[in-house]
C-alpha positions as CSV (number, residue, x, y, z in Angstrom):
1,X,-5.2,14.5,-16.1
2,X,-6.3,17.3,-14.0
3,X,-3.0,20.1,-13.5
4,X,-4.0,19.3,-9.8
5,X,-2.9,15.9,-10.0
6,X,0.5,16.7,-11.8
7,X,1.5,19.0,-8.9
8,X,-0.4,16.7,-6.1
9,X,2.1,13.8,-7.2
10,X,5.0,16.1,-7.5
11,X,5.2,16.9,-3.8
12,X,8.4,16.1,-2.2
13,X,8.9,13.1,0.4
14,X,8.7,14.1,3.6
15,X,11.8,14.9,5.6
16,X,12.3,12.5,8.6
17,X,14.7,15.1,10.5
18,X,18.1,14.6,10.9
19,X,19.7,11.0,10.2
20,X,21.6,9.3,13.0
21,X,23.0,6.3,11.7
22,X,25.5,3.8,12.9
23,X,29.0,4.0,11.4
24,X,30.4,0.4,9.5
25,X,32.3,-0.2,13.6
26,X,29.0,0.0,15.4
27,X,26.1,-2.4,15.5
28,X,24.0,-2.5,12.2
29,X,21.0,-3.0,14.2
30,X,20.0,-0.7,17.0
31,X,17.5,1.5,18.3
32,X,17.0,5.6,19.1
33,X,14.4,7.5,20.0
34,X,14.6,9.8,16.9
35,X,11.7,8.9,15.2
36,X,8.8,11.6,15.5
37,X,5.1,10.5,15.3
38,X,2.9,13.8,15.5
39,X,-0.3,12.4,16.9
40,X,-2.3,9.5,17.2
41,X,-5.3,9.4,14.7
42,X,-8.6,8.9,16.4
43,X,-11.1,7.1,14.3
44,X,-15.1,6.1,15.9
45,X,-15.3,3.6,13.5
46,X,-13.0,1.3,14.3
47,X,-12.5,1.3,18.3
48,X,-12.9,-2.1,19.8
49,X,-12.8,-3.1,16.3
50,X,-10.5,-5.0,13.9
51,X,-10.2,-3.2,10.6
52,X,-8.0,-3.4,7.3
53,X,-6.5,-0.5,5.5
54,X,-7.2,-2.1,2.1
55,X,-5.8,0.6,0.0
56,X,-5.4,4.3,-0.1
57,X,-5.2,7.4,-2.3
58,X,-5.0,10.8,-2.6
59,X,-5.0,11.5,1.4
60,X,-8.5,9.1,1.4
61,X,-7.8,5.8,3.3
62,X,-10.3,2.3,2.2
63,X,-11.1,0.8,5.7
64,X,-12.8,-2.5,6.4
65,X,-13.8,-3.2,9.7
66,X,-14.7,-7.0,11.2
67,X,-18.9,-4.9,11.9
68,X,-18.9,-5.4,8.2
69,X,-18.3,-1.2,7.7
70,X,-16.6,-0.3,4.5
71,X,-15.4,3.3,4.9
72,X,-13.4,5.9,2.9
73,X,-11.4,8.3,5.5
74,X,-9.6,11.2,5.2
75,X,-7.7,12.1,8.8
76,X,-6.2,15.0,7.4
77,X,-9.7,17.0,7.4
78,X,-11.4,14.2,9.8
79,X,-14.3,13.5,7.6
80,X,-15.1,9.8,6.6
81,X,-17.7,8.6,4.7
82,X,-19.5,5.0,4.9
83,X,-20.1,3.8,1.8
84,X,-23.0,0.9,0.6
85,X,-22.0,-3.0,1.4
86,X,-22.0,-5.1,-1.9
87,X,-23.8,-8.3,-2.5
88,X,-22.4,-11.3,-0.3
89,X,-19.7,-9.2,1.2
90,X,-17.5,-11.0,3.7
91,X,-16.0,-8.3,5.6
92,X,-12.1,-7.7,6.3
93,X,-11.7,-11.1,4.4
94,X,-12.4,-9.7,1.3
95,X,-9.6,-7.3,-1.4
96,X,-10.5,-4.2,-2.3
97,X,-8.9,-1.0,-4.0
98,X,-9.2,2.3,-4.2
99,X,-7.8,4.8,-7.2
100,X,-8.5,8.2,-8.8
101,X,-9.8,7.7,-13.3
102,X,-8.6,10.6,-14.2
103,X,-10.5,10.4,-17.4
104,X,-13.8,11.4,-15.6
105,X,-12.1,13.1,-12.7
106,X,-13.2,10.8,-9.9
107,X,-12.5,8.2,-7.4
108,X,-13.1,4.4,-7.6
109,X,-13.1,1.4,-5.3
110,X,-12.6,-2.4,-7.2
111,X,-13.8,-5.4,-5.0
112,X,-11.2,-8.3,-6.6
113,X,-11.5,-12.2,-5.9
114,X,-10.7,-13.3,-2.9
115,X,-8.0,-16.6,-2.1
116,X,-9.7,-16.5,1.5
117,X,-13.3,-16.7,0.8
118,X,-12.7,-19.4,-1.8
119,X,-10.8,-21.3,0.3
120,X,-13.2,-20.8,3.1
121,X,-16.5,-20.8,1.1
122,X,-18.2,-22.9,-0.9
123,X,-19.6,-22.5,-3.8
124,X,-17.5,-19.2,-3.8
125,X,-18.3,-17.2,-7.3
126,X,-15.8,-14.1,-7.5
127,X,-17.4,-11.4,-9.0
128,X,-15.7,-7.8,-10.1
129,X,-17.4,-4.9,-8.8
130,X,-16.9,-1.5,-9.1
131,X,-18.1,1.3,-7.1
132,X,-17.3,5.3,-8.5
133,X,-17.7,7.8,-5.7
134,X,-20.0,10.3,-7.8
135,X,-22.6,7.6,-7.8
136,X,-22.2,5.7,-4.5
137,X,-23.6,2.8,-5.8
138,X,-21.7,-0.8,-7.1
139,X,-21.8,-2.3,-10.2
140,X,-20.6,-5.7,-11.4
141,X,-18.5,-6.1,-14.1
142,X,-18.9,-8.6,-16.7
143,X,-17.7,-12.4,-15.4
144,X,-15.0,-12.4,-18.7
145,X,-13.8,-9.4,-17.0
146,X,-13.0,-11.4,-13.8
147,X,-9.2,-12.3,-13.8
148,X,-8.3,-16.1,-13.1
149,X,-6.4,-15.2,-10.4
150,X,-7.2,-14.6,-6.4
151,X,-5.8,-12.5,-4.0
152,X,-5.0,-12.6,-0.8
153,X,-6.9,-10.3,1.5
154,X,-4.0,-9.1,3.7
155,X,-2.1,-7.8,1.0
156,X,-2.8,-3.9,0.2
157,X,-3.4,-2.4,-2.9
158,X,-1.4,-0.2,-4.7
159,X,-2.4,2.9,-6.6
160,X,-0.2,4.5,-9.6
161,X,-0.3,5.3,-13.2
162,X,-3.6,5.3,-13.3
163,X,-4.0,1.5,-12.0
164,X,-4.5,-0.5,-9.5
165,X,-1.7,-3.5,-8.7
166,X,-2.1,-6.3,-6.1
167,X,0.8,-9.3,-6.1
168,X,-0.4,-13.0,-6.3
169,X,0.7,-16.3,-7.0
170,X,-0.2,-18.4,-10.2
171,X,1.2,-22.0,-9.4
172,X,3.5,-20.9,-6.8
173,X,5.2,-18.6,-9.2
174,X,4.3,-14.5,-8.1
175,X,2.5,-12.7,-10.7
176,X,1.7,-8.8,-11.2
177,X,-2.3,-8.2,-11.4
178,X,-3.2,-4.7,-12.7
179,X,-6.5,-3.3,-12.7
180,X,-6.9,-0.5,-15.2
181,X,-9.1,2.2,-13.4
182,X,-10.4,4.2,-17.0
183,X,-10.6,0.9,-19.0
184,X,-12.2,-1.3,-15.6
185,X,-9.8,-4.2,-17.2
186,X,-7.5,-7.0,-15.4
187,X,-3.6,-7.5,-16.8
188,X,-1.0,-9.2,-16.0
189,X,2.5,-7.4,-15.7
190,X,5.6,-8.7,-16.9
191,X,8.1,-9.1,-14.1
192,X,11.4,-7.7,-13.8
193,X,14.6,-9.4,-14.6
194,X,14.9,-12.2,-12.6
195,X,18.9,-14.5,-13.3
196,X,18.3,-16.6,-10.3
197,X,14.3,-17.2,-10.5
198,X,13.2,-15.9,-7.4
199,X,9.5,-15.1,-6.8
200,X,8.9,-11.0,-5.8
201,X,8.8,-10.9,-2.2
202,X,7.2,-7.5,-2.4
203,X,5.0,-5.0,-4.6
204,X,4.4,-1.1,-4.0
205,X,5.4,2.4,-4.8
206,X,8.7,4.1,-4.5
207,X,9.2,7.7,-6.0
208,X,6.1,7.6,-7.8
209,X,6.9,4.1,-9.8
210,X,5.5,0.6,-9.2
211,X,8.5,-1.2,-7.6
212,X,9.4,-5.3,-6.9
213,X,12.0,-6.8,-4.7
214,X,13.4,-9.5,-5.1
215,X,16.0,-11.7,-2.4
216,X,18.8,-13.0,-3.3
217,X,19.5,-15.8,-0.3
218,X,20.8,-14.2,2.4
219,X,23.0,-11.4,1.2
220,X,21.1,-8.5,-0.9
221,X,17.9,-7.3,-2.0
222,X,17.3,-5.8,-5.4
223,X,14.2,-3.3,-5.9
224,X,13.5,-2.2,-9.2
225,X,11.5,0.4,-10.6
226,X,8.9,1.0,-13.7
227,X,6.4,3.5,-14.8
228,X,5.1,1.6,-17.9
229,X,4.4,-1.7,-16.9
230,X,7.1,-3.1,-19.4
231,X,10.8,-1.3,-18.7
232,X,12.2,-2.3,-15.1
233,X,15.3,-0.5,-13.6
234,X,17.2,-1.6,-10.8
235,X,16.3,1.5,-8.1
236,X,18.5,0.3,-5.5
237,X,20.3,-2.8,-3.9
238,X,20.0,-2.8,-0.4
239,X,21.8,-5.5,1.8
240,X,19.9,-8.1,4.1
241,X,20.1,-7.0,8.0
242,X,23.3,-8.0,9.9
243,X,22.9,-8.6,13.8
244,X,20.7,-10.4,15.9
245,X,18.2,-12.1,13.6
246,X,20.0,-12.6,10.8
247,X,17.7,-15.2,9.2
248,X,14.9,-12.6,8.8
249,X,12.9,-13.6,5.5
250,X,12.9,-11.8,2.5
251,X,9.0,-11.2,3.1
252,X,9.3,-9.4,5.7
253,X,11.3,-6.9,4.1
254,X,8.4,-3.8,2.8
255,X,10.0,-0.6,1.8
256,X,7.9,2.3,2.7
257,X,9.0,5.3,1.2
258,X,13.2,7.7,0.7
259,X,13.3,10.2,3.3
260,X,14.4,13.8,1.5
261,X,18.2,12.7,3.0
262,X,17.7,9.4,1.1
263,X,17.7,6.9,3.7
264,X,14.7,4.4,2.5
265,X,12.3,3.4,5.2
266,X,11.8,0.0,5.5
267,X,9.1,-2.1,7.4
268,X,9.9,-5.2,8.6
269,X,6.4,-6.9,9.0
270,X,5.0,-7.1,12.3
271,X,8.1,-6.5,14.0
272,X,8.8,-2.2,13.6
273,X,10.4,-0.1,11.2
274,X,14.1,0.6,10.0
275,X,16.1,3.7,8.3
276,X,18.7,2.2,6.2
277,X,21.4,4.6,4.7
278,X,22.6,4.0,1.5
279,X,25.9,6.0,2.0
280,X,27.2,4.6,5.5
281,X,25.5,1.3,4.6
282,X,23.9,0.6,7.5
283,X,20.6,0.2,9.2
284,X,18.9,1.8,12.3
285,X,15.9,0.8,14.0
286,X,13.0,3.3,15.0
287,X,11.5,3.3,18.2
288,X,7.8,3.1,17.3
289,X,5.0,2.9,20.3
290,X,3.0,0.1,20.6
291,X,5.3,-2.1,18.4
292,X,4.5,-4.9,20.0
293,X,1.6,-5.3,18.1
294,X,1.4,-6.2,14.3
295,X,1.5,-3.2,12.6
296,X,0.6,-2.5,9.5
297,X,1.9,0.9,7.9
298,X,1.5,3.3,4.9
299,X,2.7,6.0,3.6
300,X,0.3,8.2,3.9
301,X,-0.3,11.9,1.9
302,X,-1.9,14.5,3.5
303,X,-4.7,15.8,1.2
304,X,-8.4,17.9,1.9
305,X,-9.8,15.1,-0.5
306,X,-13.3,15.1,0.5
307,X,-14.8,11.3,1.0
308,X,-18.0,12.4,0.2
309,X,-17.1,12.5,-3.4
310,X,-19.3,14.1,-6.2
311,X,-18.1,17.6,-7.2
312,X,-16.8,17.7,-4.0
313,X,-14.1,15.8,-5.7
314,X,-12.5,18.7,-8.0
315,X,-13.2,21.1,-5.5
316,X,-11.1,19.7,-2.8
317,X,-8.5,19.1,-5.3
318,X,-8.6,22.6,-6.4
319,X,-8.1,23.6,-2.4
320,X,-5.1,21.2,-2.3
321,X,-3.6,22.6,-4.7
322,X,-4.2,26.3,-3.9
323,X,-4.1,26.0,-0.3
324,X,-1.9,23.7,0.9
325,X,0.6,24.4,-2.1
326,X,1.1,27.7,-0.9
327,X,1.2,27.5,2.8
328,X,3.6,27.1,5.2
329,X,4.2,22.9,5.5
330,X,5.8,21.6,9.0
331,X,8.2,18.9,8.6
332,X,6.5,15.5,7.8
333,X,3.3,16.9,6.5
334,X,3.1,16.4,2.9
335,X,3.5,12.5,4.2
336,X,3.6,10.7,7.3
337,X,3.9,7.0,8.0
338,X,1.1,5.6,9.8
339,X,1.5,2.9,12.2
340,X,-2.1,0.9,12.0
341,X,-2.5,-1.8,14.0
342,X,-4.4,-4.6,12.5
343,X,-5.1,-8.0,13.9
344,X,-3.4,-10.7,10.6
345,X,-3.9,-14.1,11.2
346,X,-3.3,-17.3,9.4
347,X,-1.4,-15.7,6.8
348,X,-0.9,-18.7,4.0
349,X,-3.3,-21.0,5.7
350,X,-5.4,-21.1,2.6
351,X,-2.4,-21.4,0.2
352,X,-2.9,-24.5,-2.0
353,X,0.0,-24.0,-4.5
354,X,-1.8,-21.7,-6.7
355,X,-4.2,-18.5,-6.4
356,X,-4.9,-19.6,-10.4
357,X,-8.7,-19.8,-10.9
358,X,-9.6,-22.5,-12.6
């Protein structure tokens, strides 16, 4: 791997600024005005549209939008590149991927089965597809190289350890898929330890591991941690909110990223986000604009990643490393969380017990 990338994934987590969180006497759920966003990304693209962030890495966002766009974007140097549309593509309906192969120094985007399109269409024939940003052009990979799995399309992909994960179900039982991005092969994962056989209620990347939660009823949630796809540690136990909704569902429980003070952020789906202090156990809302939407967040690194790809790709590296390394970073810059509001609808309407392929 390129020294770039060592020192790229070694930044620290962004500080969030001072912590203000309730004490054990006051209410476990309330509100301030703390939380900082810096600006408001404008994007062409995507007004008047709906779009998708379908993955991200490396500063460069994957965006699908409903005009049947597919777009790699970098808001951190506003450049953003559209990139070709494969054979019988289906829009924001479909999964998608993006991850750096560090064994030829470039950046690749997967197009994975869909459980909406073959729910929705028949005759539906996944297909792998891989498109590497040097060439700008997709390719299909063999059909014994398509996993007997589907994923759903609202579900982002997560990049790390040189793979690409997505969560799914397999006879209503939650599986791991990884993608391998130098080998272009499917896996399955084995899943943490589970005593009370609970499925994972959700998949992503803490601290530079691939991390799973799992719910246990209504008291606690366990996330745990690996960075070999085989040895799971418990990261943290965090407890279930206390207050006014009190029956929110494990699901809607997605951990973002640990501030530098070690609160974890913590998005509660469609409905804003929380800082939840592991010393004072105890949450606190953020006040986020525009919350009344569904929002959709990431965690977002700040990179000159070039979309346009080809050498381009080393060379912007080479500038991250040199440049921004070096220079003077204002709080939250090395990673901000982005707010991105998405229209989601009809969540598990095509859920038929399984995401198996048959």
């Amino acid at each position: 791997m390129p020294k770039f990338s060592k020192g790229y994934r070694s930044n620290p987590l962004f500080d969030s600024g001072p912590e203000e969180f309730s004490s054990p006497s006051q209410s476990n759920f309330e509100t301030s005005c703390g939380f900082e966003i810096e600006k408001k990304l404008d994007f062409p693209l995507i007004e008047g549209h709906t779009y998708y962030v379908k993955g991200h890495c490396d500063g460069l966002l994957c965006v699908i939008i409903n005009d049947g766009t597919i777009a790699l974007w970098n808001p951190s140097i506003k450049e953003y590149k559209k990139l070709p549309i494969p054979c019988n593509f289906r829009n924001t309906r479909e999964v998608l991927g993006l991850g750096y192969d560090s064994t030829i120094n470039d950046y690749k985007l997967v197009r994975a089965p869909s459980s909406y399109c073959k729910c929705k269409i028949k005759d539906y024939h996944p297909q792998v597809e891989v498109l590497t940003l040097s060439t700008n052009s997709w390719r299909k990979l063999p059909d014994e190289d398509t996993p007997p799995y589907f994923i759903e399309h609202f579900l982002q992909a997560h990049t790390v350890n040189g793979g690409i994960y997505w969560l799914t179900l397999d006879d209503w039982a939650t599986v791991i898929l990884r993608f391998d991005l130098a080998k272009e092969k499917f896996k399955l994962v084995p899943e943490p330890p589970n005593e009370l056989n609970r499925n994972i209620s959700w998949l992503g990347v803490l601290k530079g591991s691939l991390c799973a939660l799992h719910s246990h009823r209504f008291s606690y949630l366990d996330i745990w941690a690996t960075k070999d796809d085989k040895n799971w540690s418990k990261l943290i136990t965090i407890p279930k909110i206390r207050g006014p909704d009190p029956c929110l569902s494990s699901l809607d429980y997605g951990p973002l990223c640990f501030t530098q003070s070690g609160a974890l952020l913590i998005s509660v789906r469609g409905k804003g986000i929380l800082a939840y202090d592991p010393k004072a156990d105890s949450y606190r809302k953020l006040a986020v604009p525009e919350e009344q939407h569904w929002l959709s967040e990431i965690v977002y690194t700040e990179s000159l990643v070039s979309p346009h790809g080809s050498n381009g790709s080393m060379d912007s590296r080479q500038q991250q490393q040199t440049g921004l390394s070096n220079s003077p970073v204002p709080r939250s810059l090395w990673q901000s969380v982005l707010g991105l509001t998405s229209g989601i609808v009809d969540h598990f309407s095509c859920y038929s017990g399984s995401n198996r392929r048959h």
